[in-house]
C-alpha positions in Angstrom: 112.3 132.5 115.4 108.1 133.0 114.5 106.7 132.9 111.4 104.8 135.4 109.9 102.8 134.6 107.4 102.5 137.3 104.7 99.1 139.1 104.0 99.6 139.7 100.6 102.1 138.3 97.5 105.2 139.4 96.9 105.7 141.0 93.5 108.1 138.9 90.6 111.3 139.7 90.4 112.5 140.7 86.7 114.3 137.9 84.6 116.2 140.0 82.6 117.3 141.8 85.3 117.4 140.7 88.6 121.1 140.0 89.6 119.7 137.0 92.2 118.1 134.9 89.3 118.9 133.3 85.4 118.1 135.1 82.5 117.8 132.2 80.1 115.0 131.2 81.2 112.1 133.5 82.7 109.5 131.2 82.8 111.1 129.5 85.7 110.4 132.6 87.7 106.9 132.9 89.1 105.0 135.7 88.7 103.5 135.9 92.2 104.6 133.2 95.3 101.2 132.6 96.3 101.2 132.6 100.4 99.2 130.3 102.6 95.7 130.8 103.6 96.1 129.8 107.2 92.4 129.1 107.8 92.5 126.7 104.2 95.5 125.2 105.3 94.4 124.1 108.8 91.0 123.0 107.2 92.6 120.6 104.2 95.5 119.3 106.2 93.6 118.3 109.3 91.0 116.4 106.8 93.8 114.8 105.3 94.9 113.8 108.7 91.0 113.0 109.8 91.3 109.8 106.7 94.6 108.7 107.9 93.9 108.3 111.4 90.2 107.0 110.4 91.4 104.0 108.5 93.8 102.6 111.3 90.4 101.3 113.1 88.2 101.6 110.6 88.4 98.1 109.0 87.6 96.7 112.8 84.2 96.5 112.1 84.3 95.6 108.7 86.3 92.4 109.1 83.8 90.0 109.4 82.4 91.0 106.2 86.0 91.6 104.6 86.7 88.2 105.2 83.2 86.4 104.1 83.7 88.0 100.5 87.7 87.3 100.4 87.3 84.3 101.5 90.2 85.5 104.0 91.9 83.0 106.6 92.2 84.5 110.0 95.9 85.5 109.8 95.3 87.2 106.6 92.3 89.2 107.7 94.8 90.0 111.0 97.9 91.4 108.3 95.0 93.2 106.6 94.4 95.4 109.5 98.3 95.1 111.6 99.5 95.6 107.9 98.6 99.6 107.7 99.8 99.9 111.3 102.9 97.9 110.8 104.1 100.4 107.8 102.7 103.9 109.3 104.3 103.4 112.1 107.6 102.0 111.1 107.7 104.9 108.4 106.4 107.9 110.2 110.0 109.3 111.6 111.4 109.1 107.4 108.1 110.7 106.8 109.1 113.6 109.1 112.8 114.1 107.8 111.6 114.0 104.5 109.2 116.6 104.9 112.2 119.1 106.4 114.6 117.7 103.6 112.1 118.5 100.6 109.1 120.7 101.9 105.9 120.1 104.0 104.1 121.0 101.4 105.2 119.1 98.8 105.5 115.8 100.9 101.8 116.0 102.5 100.6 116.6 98.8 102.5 113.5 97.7 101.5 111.2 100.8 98.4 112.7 100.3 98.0 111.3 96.4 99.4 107.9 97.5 96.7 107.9 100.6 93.7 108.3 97.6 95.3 106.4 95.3 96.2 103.1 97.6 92.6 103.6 99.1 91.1 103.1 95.8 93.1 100.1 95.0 92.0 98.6 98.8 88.7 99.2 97.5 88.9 97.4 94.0 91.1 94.4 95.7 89.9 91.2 94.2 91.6 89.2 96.9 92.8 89.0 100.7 96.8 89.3 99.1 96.3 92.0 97.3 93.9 93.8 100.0 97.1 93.1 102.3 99.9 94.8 100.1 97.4 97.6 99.3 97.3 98.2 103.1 101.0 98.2 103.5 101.1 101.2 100.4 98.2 102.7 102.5 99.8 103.1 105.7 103.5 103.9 104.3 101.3 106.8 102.4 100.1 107.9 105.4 103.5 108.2 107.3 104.8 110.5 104.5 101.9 112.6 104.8 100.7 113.0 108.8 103.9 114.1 110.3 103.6 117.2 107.6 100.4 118.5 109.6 101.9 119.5 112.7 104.8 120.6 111.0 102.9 122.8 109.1 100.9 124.4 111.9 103.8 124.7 114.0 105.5 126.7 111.1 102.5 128.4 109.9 100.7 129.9 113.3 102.1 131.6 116.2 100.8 132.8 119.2 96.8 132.2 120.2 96.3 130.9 116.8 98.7 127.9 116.8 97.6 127.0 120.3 93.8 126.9 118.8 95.1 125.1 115.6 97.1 122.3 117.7 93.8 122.2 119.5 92.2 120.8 116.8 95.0 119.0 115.8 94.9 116.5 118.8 91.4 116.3 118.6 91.4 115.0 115.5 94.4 112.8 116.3 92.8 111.3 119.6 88.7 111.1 118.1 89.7 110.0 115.2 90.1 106.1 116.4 86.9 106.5 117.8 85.3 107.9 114.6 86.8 105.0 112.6 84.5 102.5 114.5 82.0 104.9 113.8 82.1 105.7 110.3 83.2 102.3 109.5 80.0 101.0 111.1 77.9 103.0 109.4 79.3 102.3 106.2 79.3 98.6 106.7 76.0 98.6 107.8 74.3 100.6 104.8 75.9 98.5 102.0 76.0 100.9 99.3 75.0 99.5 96.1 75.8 96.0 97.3 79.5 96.8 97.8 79.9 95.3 101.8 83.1 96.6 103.0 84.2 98.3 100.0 83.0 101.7 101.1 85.5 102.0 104.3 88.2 102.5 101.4 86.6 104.0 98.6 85.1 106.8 100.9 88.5 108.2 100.8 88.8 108.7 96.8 86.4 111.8 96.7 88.0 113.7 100.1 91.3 112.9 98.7 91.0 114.4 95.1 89.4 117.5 96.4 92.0 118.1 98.5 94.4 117.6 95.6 92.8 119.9 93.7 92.2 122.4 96.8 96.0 122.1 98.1 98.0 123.5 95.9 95.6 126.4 95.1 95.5 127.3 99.0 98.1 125.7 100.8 100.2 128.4 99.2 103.5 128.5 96.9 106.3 125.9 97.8 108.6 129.0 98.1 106.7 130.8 100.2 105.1 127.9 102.6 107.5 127.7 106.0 109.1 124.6 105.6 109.3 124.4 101.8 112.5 124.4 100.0 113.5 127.4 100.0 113.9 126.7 103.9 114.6 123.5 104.1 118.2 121.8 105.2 120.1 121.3 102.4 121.7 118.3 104.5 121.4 114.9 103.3 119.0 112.1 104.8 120.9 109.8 107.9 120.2 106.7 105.9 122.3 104.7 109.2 119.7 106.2 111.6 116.8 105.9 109.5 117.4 102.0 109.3 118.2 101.7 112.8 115.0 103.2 114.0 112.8 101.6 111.5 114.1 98.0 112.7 113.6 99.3 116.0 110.0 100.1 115.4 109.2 97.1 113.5 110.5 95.0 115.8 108.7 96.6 118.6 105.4 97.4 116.2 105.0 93.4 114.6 104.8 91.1 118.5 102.1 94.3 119.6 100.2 94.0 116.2 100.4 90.0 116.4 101.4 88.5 119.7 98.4 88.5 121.2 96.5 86.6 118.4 99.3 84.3 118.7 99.6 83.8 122.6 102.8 85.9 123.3 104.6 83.4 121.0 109.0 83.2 122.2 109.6 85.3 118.7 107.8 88.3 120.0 109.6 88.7 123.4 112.9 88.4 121.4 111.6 91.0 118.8 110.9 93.4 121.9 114.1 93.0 123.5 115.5 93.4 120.1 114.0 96.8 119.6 115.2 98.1 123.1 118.6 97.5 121.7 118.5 99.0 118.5 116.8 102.0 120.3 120.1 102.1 122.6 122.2 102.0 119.7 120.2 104.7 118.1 120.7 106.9 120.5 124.3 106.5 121.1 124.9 106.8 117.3 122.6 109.7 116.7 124.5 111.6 119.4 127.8 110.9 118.0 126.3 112.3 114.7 125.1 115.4 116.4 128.9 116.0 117.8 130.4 115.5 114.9 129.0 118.3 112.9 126.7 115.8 111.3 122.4 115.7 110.7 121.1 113.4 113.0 117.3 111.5 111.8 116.0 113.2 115.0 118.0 116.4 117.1 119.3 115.0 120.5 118.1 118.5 121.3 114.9 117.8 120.7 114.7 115.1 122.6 116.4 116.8 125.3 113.7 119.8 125.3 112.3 120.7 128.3 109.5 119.0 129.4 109.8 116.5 126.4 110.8 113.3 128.2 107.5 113.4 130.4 105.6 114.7 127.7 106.4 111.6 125.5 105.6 109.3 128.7 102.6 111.0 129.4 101.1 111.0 125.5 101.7 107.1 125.5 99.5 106.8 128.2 96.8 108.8 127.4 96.8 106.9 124.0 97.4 103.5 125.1 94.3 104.2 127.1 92.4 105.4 124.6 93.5 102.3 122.1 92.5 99.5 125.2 89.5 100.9 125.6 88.3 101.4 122.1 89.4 97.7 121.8 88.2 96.1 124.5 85.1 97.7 124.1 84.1 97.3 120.9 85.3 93.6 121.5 82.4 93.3 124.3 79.6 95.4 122.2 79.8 93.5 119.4 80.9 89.6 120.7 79.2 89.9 124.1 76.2 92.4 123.7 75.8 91.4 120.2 75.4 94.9 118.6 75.6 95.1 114.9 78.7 97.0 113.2 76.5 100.7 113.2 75.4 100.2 116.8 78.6 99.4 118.2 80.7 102.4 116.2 77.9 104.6 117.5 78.4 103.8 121.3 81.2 105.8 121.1 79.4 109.1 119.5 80.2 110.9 123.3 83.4 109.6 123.7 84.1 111.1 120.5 82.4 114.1 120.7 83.2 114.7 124.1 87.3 114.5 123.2 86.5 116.9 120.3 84.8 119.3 122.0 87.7 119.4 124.9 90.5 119.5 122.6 89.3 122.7 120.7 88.3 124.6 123.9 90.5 123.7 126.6 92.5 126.7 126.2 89.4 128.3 127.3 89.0 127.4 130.9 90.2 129.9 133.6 93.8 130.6 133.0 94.5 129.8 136.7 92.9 126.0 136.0 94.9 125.6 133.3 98.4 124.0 135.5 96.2 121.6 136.3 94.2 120.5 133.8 96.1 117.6 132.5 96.2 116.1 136.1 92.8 116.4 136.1 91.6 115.1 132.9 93.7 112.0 133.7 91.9 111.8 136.9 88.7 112.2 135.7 89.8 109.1 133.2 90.2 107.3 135.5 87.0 107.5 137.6 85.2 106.8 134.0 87.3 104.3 133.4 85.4 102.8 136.6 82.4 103.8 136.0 81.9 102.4 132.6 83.0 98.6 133.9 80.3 99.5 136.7 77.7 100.4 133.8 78.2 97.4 132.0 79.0 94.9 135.3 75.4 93.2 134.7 75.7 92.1 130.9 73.3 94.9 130.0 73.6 97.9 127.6 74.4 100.0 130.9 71.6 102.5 129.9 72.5 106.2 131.2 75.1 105.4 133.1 77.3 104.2 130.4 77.1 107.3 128.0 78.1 109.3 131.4 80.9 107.1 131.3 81.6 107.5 128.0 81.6 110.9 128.1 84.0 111.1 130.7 86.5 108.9 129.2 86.4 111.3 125.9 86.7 114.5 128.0 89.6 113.4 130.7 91.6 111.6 127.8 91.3 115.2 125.6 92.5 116.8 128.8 95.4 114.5 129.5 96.9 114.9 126.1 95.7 117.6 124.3 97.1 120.4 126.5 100.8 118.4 126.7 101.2 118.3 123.0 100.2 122.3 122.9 102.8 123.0 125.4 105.6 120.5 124.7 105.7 122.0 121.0 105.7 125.8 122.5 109.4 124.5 123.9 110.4 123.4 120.8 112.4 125.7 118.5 110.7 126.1 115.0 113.6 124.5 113.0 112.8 121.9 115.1 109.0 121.3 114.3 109.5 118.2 111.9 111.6 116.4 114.2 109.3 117.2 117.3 106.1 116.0 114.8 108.1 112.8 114.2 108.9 112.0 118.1 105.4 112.7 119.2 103.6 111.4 116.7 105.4 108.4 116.9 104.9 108.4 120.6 101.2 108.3 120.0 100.8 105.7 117.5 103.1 103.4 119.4 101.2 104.3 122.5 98.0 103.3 120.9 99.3 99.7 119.6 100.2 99.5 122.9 97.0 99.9 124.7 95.2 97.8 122.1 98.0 94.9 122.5 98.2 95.5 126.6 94.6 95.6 127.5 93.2 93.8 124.7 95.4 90.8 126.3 94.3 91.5 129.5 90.3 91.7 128.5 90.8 88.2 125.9 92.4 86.1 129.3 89.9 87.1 131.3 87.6 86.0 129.1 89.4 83.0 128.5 88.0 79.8 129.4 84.7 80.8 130.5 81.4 80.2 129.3 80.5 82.7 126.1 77.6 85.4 126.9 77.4 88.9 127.6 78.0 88.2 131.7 81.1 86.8 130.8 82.0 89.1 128.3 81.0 91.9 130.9 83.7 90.6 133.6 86.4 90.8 131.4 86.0 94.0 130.8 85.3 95.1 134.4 88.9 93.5 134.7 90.1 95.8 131.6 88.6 98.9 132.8 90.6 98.4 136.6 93.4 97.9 134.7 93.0 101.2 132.2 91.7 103.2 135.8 95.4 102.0 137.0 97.2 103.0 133.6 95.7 106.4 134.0 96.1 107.0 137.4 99.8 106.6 136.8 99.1 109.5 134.2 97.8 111.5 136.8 100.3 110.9 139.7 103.2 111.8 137.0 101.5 115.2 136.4 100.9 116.0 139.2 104.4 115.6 140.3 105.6 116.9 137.6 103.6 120.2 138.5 104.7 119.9 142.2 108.4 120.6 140.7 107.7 122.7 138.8 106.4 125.6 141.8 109.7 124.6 143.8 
């Protein structure tokens, strides 16, 4: 079933006489159920999502600072950033069930108010323990509020329009990393008023009360917003699968936040093998849910859609991608090259803009491109992938060459992913959308603390052991980038056989 959003209010039903209603009390009948203004919505949900996704790599350049003026020790500084991670992504699938149980609307407004309000307090923190539980509010916020965005498209736009909005959905999602470094550069590096690394959270006070003030003008009426509770399941929450899945994630999310500061300690490997069992026994008991009548966390239908299995695979790699080399990366600019915090977030200005560009306009290339555009972008990845370690091979700033390269990376990663996420939710039946938000956005946050964990190991012992300078910082990421160039080739090869299949 599509939505259709109304064009203009529905009139009030009478209190006093309306069979459907109470009498007693006619002020708890609204006078008009204000509808959405798609174009308002889009705009304030996607800037909410914009702050979210900003501060998981945001802090990155601010850490050295952070921890002169805290006074932080090395593993506090490292729970300070793993700590918003750690919570968004353990959180994010309760964040999605909540949103169907109780209304987008009225959760992304919530998580929303949480986001400013744990921003502000990050920003005032007077020490590295209360910076650290701060964090932990800050990304739990975040998980009630993100998975509401897609949700909220998905329900809100049909046709054309909802390819265009999940466009600019992705691209936000995917550049949004890269724009962390970025802004969190620039902010770092201006020190307003004297306030060091105090900026990277307060920035998000301002943005966030406008849009609290903005929301529930524009974002329509709780009634009338798809999703809200008028529609909602009246079903209760699977508090048995919920706990399942969020040991499952933290004990999968904690080893990739910390294991390689630690050296791959024995705890993490147990942790991980932990986690692939509690995953199994999610599954087996969410299916016997499903069977029994009962409201699984997340639909085995959904995860059964088609196309979704491959579509989950092939997100993870396009984002653990993106995370390794956003890592590695800024780990060379700034340790090897030497680059202050601005000039290192703005290297990746065309990696950036290049993925924003390509996720809102892909739909626009020849329609008879378009089956193979996500083998291509991972292909073309891949050959950047290259071409950046080539760039930098000499312990230089790789001049032209590297922005080329840069370029690249942004374009073929916007290619790989965003067109899968437009098509794997065009699958997916819209009483569906807030688990399909869950599983995929999941799938790309775990992807990215993957990428980050995978590659950063592999660029840290290559460096290992050998003498400190920008040649040696420059092989170790040649080593990186052969090893992305392999990850997305994989990406590539799956497509493509996926599309092979697909004309038999």
């Amino acid at each position: 079933m599509t939505h259709t959003t109304p064009t203009t209010p529905l009139p009030a039903e009478d209190s006093t006489t309306s069979k459907g209603h109470p009498t007693d009390n006619p002020a708890a009948v609204p006078a008009a159920r204000r509808p959405p203004r798609p174009g308002w919505l889009l705009a304030i949900v996607l800037t909410g999502q914009l702050m979210a996704v900003l501060d998981v790599f945001i802090v990155n350049v601010a850490a050295p600072t952070m921890r002169a003026d805290l006074h932080a020790s090395g593993a506090g500084l490292q729970l300070v950033i793993a700590g918003y991670t750690i919570s968004y992504a353990v959180l994010l699938i309760t964040g999605a069930r909540l949103g169907a149980l109780i209304g987008h609307r009225r959760m992304f407004l919530a998580g929303l108010a949480g986001f400013t309000a744990s921003s502000l307090a990050c920003g005032l923190a007077g020490s590295t323990g209360q910076l650290i539980a701060f964090r932990f509010v800050q990304g739990a916020a975040s998980a009630v509020m993100l998975p509401q965005v897609l949700s909220l498209i998905q329900r809100t736009y049909t046709g054309s329009s909802r390819a265009r909005a999940l466009g600019a959905y992705s691209a936000v999602l995917a550049s949004g990393a890269a724009a962390g470094l970025i802004v969190g550069g620039v902010l770092v590096e201006a020190d307003l008023m004297g306030a060091g690394w105090r900026p990277v959270f307060l920035v998000n006070v301002p943005i966030g009360l406008l849009l609290l003030v903005l929301g529930p003008r524009l974002m329509g009426s709780p009634e009338e917003t798809p999703g809200g509770p008028a529609t909602a399941p009246r079903s209760g929450l699977d508090v048995p699968g919920l706990l399942l899945l969020a040991a499952a994630v933290l004990l999968f999310t904690v080893p990739m936040v910390l294991g390689q500061e630690r050296d791959w300690p024995l705890w993490g490997w147990i942790m991980l093998g932990l986690s692939a069992v509690l995953v199994g026994l999610f599954a087996v008991y969410e299916a016997r849910l499903a069977r029994s009548g009962g409201r699984p966390l997340i639909a085995p239908r959904v995860v059964r859609a088609p196309g979704m299995p491959v579509a989950v695979i092939r997100i993870v790699l396009a984002m653990a991608t993106n995370g390794g080399f956003l890592f590695a990366t800024t780990l060379h600019v700034q340790g090897g090259l030497g680059y202050s915090a601005m000039r290192a977030g703005l290297t990746f200005v065309p990696s950036a803009a290049a993925f924003g560009v390509l996720g809102l306009n892909w739909q626009r290339l020849p329609v008879r491109w378009q089956p193979v555009v996500v083998p291509a972008g991972f292909t073309l990845a891949t050959v950047s992938f290259i071409g950046l370690g080539l760039a930098l091979r000499d312990g230089g700033d790789g001049g032209l060459g590297l922005y080329v390269a840069l370029a690249g990376i942004g374009a073929g990663l916007s290619l790989a992913y965003s067109p899968v996420l437009t098509e794997t939710l065009a699958t997916v039946r819209q009483q569906d959308a807030a688990d399909a938000s869950g599983v995929l956005v999941t799938a790309a946050q775990l992807g990215l603390l993957s990428g980050v964990a995978v590659f950063g190991t592999v660029f840290l012992n290559a460096a290992d052991g050998a003498a400190p300078g920008a040649r040696a910082s420059a092989d170790a990421l040649w080593v990186t980038c052969v090893a992305l160039a392999a990850a997305a080739a994989c990406g590539a090869l799956l497509s493509l056989v996926r599309r092979v299949r697909h004309l038999r």
